[in-house]
KOLLUMTOR-204078 format. One line per 5 residues: for each residue x, y, z of C-alpha. Coordinates in nm, 4 decimals, m for minus. Layout:
BEGIN
X Y Z  ...;
***
This chain:
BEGIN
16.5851 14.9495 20.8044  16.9268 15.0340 20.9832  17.0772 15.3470 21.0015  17.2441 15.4991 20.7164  17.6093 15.5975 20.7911;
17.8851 15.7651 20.5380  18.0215 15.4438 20.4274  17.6402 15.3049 20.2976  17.6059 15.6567 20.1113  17.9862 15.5914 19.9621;
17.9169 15.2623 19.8536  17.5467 15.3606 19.6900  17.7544 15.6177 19.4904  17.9998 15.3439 19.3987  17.7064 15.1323 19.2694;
17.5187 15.4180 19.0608  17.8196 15.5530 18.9301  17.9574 15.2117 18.8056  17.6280 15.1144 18.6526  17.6226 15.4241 18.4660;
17.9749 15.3358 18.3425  17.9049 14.9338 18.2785  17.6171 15.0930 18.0835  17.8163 15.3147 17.8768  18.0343 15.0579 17.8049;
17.8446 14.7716 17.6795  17.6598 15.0328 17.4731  17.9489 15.1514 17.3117  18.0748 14.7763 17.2371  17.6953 14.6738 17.1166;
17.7227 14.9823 16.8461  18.0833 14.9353 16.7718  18.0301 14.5284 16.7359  17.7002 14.5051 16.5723  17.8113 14.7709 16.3101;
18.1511 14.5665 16.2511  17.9434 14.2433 16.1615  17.6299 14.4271 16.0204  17.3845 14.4254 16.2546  17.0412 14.5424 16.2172;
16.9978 14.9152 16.3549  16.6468 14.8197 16.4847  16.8376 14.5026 16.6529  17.0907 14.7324 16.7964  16.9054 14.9797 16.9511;
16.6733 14.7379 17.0945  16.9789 14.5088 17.2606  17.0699 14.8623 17.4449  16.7367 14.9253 17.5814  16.7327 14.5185 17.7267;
17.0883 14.6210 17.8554  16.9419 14.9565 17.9958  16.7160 14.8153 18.1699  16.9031 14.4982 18.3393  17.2137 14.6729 18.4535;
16.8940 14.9594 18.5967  16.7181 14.6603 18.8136  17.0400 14.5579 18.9151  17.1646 14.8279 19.0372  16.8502 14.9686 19.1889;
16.8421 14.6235 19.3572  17.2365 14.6261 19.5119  17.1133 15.0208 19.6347  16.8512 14.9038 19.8020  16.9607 14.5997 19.9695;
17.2989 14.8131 20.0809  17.0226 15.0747 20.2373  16.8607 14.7998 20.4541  16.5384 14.7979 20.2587  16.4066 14.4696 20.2660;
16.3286 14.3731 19.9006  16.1242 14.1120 19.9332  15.8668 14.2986 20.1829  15.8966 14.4859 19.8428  15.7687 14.2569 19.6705;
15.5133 14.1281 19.8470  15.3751 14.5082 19.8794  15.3632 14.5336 19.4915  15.1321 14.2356 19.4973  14.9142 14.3664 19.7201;
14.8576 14.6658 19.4943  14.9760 14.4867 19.2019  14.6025 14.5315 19.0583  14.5861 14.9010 19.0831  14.9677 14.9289 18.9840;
14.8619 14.7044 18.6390  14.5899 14.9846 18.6068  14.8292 15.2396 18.5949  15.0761 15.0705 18.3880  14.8412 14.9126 18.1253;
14.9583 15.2078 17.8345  15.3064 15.1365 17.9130  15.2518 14.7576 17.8911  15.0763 14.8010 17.6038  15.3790 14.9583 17.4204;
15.6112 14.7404 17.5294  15.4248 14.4384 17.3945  15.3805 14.6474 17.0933  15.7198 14.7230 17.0311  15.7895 14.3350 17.0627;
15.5846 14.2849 16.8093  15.7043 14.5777 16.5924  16.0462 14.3966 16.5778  15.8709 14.0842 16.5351  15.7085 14.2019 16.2435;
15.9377 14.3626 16.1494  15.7262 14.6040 15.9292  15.9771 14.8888 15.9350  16.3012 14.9258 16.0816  16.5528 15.2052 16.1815;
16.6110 15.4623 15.8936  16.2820 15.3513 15.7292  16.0571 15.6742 15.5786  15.7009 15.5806 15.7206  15.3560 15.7686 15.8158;
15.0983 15.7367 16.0552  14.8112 15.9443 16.1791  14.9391 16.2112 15.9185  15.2866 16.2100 16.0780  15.5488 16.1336 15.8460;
15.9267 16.1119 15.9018  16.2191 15.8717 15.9163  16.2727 15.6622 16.1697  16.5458 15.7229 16.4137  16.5348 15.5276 16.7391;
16.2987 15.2301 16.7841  16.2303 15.1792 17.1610  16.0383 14.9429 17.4065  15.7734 15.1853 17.4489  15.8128 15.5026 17.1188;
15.9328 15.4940 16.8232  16.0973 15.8359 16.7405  16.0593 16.0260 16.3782  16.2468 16.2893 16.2457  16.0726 16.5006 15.9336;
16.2128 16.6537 15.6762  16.2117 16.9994 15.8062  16.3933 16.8298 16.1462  16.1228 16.8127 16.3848  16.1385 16.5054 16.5935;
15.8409 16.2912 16.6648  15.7781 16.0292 16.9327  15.5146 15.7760 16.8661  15.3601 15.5291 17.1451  15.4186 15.2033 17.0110;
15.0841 15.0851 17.0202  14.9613 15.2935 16.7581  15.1419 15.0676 16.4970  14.8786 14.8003 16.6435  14.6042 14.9932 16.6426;
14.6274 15.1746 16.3283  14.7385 15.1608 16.0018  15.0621 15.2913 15.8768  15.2712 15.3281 15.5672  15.6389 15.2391 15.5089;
15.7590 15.4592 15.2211  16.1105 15.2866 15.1918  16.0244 14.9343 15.2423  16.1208 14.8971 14.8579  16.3834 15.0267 14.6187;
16.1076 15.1743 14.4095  15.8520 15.3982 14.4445  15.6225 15.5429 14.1580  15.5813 15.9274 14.1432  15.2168 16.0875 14.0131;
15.2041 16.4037 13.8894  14.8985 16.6149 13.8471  14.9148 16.7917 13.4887  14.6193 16.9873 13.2767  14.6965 16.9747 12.9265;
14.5824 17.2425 12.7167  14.3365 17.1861 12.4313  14.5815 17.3769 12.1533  14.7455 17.0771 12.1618  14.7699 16.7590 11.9818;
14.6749 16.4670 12.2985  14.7922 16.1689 12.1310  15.1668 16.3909 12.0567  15.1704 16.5112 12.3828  15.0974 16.1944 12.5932;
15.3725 16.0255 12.3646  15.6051 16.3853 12.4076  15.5505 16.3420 12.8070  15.6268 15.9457 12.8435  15.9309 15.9907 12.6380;
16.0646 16.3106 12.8342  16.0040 16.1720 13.1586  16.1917 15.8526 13.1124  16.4513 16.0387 12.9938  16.5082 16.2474 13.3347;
16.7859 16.1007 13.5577  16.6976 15.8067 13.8034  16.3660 15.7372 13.6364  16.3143 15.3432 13.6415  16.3056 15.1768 13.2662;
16.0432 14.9463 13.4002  15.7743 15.0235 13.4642  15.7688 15.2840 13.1777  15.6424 15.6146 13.2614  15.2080 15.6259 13.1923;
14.9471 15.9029 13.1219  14.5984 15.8472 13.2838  14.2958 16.0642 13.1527  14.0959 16.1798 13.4605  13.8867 16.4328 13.2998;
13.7944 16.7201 13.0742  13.7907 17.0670 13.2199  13.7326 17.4085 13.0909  14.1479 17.4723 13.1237  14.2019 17.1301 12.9304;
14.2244 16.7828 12.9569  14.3139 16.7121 13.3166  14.5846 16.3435 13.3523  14.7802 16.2332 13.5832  15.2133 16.1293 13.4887;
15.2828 15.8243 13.6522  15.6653 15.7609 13.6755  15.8517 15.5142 13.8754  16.2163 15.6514 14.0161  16.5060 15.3850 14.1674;
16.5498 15.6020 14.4834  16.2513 15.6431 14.7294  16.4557 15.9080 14.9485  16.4467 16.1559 14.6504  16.0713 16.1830 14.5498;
16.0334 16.5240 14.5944  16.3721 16.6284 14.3765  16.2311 16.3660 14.1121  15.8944 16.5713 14.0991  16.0493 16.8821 14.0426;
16.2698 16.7926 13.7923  15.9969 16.5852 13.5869  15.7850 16.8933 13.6775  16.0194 17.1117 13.4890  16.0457 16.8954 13.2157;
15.6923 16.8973 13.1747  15.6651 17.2639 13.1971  15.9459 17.3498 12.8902  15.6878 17.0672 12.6779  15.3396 17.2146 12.7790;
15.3473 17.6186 12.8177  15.7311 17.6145 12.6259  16.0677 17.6614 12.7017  16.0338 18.0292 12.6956  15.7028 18.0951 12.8980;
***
């Protein structure tokens, strides 16, 4: 390793500072290009990580060689501890490959709803190594990638449907066979509710408050369960305690 003089430290600045910009740039083209022609999200963000990445080995590379550091005595170092290194990295590695796989899979993508180990939120940035969530009360989440491969998860947006249940105890005063029919009809009446599958009452079982069911209605917007539930819930209210109570 020579020396390091004024010029070396000008032309290291150079390099950093230009990768950062080259960077920038071909982000900025991948969003505004792969938005123009439709481009996956997922696809996207994962392009600007690959570019991330290159232009950082690159760069790193040009530094290093301008210092005087000779790469390939590099190299042959990080074989020589390449084992305990591997060791080290194997979590990292591990996400990455998972990650490939996510994409591969395709199981969920950006802007998906999904859950795992009890988190849920929607998915914001897929990366090579987390996947970040954002809930509904705007907490942000990062996941490791390889718990998508080592656990089960649950995409809540993968379809345009989704079906609704709602917990109800109806009370013995009333007529059950009028009030299943009264509750079917109401609830398919409430805005967004799918026509098909109709809305269904399951008997679960008889308690001392009243026969305990469960309302089963499918809606045409997964983002919007819990505004659906509360406004079937209110419907349900007005037809089992009245619209006065």
């Amino acid at each position: 390793m020579v020396g390091i003089n004024l010029i070396d430290l000008l032309i290291v600045g150079i390099t950093a500072a230009s990768a950062f910009l080259i960077f920038k740039g071909l982000t900025y083209f991948t969003w505004k290009t792969g938005r123009k022609w439709g481009l996956d999200l997922t696809f996207i963000q994962v392009l600007n990580e690959i570019i991330k990445y290159s232009i950082l080995v690159v760069a790193l590379s040009m530094i290093m060689n301008e210092l005087g550091i000779d790469i390939s005595a590099i190299v042959v170092s990080l074989g020589i501890v390449g084992i305990a290194v591997g060791f080290a990295a194997r979590d990292t590695l591990s996400n990455f490959i998972a990650g490939l796989f996510i994409l591969a899979d395709q199981g969920f993508k950006v802007g998906d709803e999904i859950e795992i180990s009890g988190k849920q939120g929607k998915v914001t940035k897929m990366g090579f190594r987390i996947t970040t969530l954002t809930t509904a009360d705007n907490n942000v989440i990062t996941i490791p990638n390889s718990l998508f491969s080592n656990g089960i998860y649950i995409n809540r947006t993968a379809l345009d449907t989704r079906r609704v249940d709602l917990d109800i105890t109806i009370p013995y005063k009333l007529e059950l066979e009028d009030t299943l029919k009264a509750l079917k009809e109401i609830s398919s009446k409430v805005d967004g509710v799918s026509k098909e599958p109709l809305p269904n009452v399951l008997i679960k079982e008889l308690s001392e408050e009243g026969v305990k069911a469960t309302l089963n209605v499918w809606i045409d917007d997964p983002w919007k369960v819990a505004e659906y539930r509360s406004s079937i819930s209110l419907e349900v209210k007005k037809l089992l305690v009245g619209e006065n109570a």
